[in-house]
C-alpha positions as CSV (number, residue, x, y, z in Angstrom):
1,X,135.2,139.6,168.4
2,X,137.7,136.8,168.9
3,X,137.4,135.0,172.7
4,X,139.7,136.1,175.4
5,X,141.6,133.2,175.9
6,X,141.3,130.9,179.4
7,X,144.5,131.7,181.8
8,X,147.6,129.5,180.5
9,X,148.1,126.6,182.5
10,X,151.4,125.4,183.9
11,X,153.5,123.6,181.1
12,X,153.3,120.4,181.3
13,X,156.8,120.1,181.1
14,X,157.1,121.6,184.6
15,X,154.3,119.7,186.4
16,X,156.3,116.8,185.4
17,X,159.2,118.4,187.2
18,X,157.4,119.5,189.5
19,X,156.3,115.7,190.4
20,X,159.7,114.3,190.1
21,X,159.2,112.9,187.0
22,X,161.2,112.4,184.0
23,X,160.2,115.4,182.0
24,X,162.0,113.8,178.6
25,X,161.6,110.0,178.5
26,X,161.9,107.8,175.5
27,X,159.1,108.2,173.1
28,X,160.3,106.3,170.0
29,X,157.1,104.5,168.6
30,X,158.1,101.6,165.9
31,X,155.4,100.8,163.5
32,X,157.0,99.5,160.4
33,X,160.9,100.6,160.2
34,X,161.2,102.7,162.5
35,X,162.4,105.5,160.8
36,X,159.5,108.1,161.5
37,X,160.1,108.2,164.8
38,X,163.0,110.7,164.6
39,X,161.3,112.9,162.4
40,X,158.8,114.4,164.5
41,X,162.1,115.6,166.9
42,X,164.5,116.7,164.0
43,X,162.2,118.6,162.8
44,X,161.9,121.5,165.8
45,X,165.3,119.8,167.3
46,X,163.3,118.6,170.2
47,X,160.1,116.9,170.7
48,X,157.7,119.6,171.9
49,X,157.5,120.5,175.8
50,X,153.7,121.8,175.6
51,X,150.8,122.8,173.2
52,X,152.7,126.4,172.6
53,X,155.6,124.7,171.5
54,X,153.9,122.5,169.9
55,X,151.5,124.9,167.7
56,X,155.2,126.9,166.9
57,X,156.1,123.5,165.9
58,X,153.5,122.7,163.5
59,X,154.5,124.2,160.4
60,X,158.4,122.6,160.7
61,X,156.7,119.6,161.2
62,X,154.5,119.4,158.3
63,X,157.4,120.0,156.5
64,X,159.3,117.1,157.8
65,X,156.9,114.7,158.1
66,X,156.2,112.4,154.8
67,X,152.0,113.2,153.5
68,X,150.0,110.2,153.4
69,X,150.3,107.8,150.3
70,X,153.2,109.5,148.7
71,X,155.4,106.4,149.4
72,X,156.2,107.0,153.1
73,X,153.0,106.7,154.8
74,X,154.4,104.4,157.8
75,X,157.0,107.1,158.7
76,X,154.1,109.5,158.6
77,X,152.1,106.9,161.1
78,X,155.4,106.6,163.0
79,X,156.0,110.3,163.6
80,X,152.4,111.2,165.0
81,X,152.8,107.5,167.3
82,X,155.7,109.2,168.2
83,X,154.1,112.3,169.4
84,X,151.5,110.2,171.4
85,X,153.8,108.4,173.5
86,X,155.7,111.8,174.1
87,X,152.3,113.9,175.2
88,X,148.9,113.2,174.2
89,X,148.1,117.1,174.3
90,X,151.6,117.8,171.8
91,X,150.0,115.1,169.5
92,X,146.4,116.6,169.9
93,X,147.6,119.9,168.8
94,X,150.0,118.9,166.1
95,X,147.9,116.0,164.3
96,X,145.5,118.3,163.0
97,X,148.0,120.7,161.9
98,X,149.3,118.2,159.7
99,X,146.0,117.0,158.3
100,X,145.3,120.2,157.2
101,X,148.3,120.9,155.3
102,X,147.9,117.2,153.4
103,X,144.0,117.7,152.9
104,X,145.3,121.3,150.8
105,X,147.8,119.6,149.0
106,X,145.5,117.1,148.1
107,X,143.2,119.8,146.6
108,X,146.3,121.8,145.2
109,X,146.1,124.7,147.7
110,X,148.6,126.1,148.9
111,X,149.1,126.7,152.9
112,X,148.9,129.9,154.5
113,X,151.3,131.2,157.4
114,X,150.6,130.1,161.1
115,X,149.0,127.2,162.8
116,X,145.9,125.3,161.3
117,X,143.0,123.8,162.8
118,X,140.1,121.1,161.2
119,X,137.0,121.6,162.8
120,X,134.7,118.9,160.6
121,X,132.3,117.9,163.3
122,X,128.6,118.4,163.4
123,X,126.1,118.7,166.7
124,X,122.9,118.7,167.4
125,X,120.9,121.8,167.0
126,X,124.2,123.4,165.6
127,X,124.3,124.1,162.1
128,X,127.5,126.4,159.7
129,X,126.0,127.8,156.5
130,X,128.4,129.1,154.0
131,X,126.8,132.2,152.0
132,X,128.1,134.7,149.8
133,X,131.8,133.9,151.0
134,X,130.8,134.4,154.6
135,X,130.1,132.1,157.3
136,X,127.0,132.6,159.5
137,X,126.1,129.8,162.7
138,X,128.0,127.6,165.9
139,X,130.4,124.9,164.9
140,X,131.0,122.6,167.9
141,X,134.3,121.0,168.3
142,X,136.8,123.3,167.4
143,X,139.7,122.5,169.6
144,X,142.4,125.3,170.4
145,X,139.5,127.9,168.1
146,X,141.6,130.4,170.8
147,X,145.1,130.0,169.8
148,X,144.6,128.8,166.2
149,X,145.8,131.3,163.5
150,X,143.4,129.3,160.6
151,X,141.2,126.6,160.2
152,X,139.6,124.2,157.4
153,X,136.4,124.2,158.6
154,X,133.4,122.6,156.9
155,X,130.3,124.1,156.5
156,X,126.6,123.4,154.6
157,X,126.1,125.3,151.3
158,X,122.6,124.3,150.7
159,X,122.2,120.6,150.7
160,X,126.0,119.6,150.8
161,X,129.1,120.4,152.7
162,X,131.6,122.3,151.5
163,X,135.6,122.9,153.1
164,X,136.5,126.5,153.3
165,X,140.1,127.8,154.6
166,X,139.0,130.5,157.4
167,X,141.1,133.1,159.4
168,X,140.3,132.5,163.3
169,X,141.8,135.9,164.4
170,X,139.2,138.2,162.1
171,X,135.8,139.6,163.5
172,X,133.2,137.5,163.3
173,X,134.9,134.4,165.1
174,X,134.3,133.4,168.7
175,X,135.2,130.6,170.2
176,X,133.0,130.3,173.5
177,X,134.3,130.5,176.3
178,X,133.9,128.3,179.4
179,X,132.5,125.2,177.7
180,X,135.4,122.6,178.3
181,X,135.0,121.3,181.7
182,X,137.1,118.2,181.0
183,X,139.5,116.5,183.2
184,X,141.8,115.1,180.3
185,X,143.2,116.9,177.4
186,X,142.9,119.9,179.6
187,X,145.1,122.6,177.5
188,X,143.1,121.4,174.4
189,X,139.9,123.5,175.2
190,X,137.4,122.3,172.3
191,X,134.0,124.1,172.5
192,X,132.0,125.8,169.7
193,X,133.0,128.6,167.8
194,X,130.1,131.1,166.7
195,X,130.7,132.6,163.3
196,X,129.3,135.8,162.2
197,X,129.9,136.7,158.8
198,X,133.0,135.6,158.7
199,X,135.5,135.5,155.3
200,X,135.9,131.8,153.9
201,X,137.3,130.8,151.1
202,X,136.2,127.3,149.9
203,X,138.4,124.9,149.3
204,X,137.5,121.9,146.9
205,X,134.3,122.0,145.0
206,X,130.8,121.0,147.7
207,X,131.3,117.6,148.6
208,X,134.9,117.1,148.0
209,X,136.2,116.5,151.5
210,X,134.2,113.8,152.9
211,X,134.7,112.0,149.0
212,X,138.6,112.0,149.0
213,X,140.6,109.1,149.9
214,X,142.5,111.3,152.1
215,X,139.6,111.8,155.1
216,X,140.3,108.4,155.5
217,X,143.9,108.6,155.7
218,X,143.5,111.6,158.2
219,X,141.4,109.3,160.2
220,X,144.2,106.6,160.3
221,X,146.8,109.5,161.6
222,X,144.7,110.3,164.3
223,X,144.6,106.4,165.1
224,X,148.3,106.8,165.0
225,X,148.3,108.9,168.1
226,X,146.1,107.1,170.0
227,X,148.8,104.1,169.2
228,X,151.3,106.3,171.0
229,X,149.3,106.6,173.9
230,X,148.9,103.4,175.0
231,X,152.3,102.5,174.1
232,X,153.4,105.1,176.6
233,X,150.8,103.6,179.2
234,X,151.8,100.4,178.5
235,X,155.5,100.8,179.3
236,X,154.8,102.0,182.5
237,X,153.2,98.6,183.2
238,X,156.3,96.8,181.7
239,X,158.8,99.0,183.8
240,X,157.2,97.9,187.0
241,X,155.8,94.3,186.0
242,X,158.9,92.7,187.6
243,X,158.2,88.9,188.2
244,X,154.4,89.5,189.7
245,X,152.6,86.5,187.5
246,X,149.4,88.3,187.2
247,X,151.2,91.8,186.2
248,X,153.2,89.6,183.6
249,X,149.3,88.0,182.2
250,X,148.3,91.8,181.7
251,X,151.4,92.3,180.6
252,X,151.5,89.4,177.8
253,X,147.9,90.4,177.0
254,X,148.8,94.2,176.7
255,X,152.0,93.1,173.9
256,X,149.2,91.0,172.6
257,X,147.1,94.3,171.7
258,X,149.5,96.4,171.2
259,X,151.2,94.1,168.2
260,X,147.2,93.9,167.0
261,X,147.1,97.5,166.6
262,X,150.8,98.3,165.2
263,X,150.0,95.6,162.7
264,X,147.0,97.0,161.3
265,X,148.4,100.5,161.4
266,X,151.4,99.2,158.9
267,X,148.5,97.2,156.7
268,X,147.1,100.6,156.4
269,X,149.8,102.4,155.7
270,X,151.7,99.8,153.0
271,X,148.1,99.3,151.0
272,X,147.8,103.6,151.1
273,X,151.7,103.8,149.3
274,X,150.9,100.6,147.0
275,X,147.2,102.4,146.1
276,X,145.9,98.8,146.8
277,X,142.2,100.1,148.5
278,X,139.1,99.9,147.0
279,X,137.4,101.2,149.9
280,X,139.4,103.7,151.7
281,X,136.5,104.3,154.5
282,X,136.2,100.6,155.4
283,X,140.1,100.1,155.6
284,X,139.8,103.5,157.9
285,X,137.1,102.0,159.7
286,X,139.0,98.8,160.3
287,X,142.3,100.3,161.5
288,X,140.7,102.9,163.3
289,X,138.4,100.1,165.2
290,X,141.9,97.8,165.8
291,X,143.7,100.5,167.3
292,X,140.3,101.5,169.6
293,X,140.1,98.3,171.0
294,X,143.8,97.9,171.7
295,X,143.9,101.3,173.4
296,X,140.8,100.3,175.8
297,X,142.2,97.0,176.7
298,X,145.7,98.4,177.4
299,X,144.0,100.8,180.1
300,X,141.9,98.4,181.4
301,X,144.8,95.8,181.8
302,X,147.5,98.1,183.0
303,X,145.1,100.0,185.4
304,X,144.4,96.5,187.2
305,X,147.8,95.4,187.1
306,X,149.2,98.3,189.0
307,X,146.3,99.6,191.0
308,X,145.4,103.3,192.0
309,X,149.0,103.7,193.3
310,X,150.0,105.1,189.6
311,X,147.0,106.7,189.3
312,X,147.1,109.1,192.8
313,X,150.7,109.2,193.1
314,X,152.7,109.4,189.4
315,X,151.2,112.8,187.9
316,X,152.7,111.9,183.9
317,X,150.7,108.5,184.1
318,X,147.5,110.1,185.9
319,X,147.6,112.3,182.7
320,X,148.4,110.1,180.1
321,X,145.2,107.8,181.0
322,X,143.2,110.6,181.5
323,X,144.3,112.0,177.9
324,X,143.8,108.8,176.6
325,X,140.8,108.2,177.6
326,X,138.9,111.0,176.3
327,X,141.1,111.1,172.5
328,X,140.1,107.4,172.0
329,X,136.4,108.4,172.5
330,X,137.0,110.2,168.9
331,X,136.3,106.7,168.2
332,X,132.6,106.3,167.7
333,X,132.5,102.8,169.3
334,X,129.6,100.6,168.4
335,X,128.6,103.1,165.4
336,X,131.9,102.7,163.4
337,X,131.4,98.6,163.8
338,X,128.0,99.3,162.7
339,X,129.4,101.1,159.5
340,X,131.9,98.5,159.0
341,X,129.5,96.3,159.1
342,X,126.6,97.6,156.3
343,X,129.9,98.3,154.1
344,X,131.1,94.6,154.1
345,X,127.1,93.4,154.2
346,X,127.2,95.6,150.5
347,X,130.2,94.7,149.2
348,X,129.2,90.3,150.0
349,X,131.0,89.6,146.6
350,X,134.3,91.2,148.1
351,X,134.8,88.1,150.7
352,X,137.4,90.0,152.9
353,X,137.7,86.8,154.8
């Protein structure tokens, strides 16, 4: 049987209130032109408030914003930035949404109704066989598997991985309950799900989805948001930097990051439109690794430049690191540069610089 869901927390939107903060402040993110920013809102008429609204959202939103490398890829980047800045948790619940609708057009599929999920990772000692149709095993990593109406989940069919499209709400699906203990992204519960014979339909022949261009493009999305993040954070430092010379050297050193990472964001996103990448997973891994090490520096420097004062005492900002700091950890560090590193060692002749 399906989980019983956790109590539903207050909306953020009204701890914000609550705190005396501004529930609604400026979340435009500019990337390229600037014109993707103002999609994400026109879509639902507002920028979410919460995760609810923000799942309701989703499919208005997919419909709005551009899918990657069909000419419009920065406004794409722009949109999810956008949602970042706004509410890490909004952007956590939405991105995904949107990758799955661009990973079934990419295989010709068309969506089904209600809010979509990708759960893609694998665990240790946790292992999703696909069978006769059915789905038997524990896939960890399945955020919102509780509120979800569907997910693209991917599962092993012998020796290789295969995509299937799966209804969360049948029998045979439980997300567990009680195994998210963390102190960001808090309404984005994101334990295992145990699946007992549940109904899949495959999507894309074995293999397909970790081959397509587009994983990588979905990777750069999610890069996107982290963008947004640390923009948000970072304007909170250069609201209250006033003529401090040490908050204005975190402050130069943060635009220093921050133009780093929007720069390889619109790389990404002009070389996806113009099909000009050989290597889609190294490009991934570079943009993905830029905007990483932006996000890390920008909390590092704003968190010394304004002490714990923001920290204890401004509930949005308290949040918005916390959020921050556990989505940018979707970043595998030291293991991605690794990767980057054995693809450029194999591709010598390529000379990238």
């Amino acid at each position: 049987m399906h989980a019983h869901a956790d109590p539903a927390p207050i909306p953020r939107s009204a701890a914000v209130e609550a705190a005396g903060a501004d529930p609604s402040p400026t979340a435009a993110v500019t990337i390229d032109r600037g014109t993707g920013a103002a999609l994400a809102a026109d879509a639902s008429g507002a920028l979410p408030s919460d995760v609810a609204a923000a799942l309701a959202a989703g499919p208005a939103l997919a419909a709005a914003v551009p899918l990657p490398a069909a000419g419009a890829t920065a406004e794409r980047l722009e949109a999810l930035a956008t949602l970042g800045a706004h509410d890490l948790e909004v952007a956590r619940a939405v991105e995904p949404h949107l990758d799955a609708i661009a990973i079934l057009a990419e295989a010709g599929v068309e969506p089904r109704p209600g809010a979509y999920g990708v759960f893609a990772a694998e665990g240790p000692g946790m292992r999703l066989e696909l069978e006769g149709g059915r789905l038997t095993g524990e896939k960890p990593w399945c955020s919102l598997a509780d509120r979800l109406d569907r997910a693209l989940v991917s599962a092993w069919q012998g020796d290789e991985r295969v995509l299937v499209d799966v209804d969360l709400q049948q029998p045979g699906v439980e997300a567990v309950a009680g195994a998210w203990h963390a102190r960001g992204l808090t309404g984005i519960p994101s334990g295992p799900v145990r699946f007992d014979g549940a109904a899949a339909t495959p999507v894309g022949e074995p293999g397909w989805y970790l081959r397509r261009p587009g994983f990588a493009w979905g990777g750069i999305g999610v890069a996107a948001c982290w963008h947004g993040g640390a923009v948000a954070v970072a304007r909170r430092l250069l609201d209250g930097a006033g003529d401090a010379p040490l908050r204005l050297a975190h402050l130069g050193a943060v635009d220093e990051a921050l133009t780093a990472s929007r720069l390889a964001l619109a790389d990404a996103a002009r070389r996806i439109d113009a099909g000009d990448v050989d290597d889609p997973g190294m490009l991934a891994l570079r943009a993905r690794g830029i905007v990483a090490r932006a996000v890390e520096e920008v909390l590092a420097r704003v968190g010394r430049a304004l002490g714990p004062g923001p920290l204890a005492l401004d509930a949005e900002h308290a949040r918005r690191v916390a959020d921050l700091q556990l989505y940018v950890r979707q970043h595998h560090a030291e293991r991605d540069q690794a990767s980057l590193g054995a693809a450029l060692v194999a591709d010598r002749a390529g000379r990238p610089w």
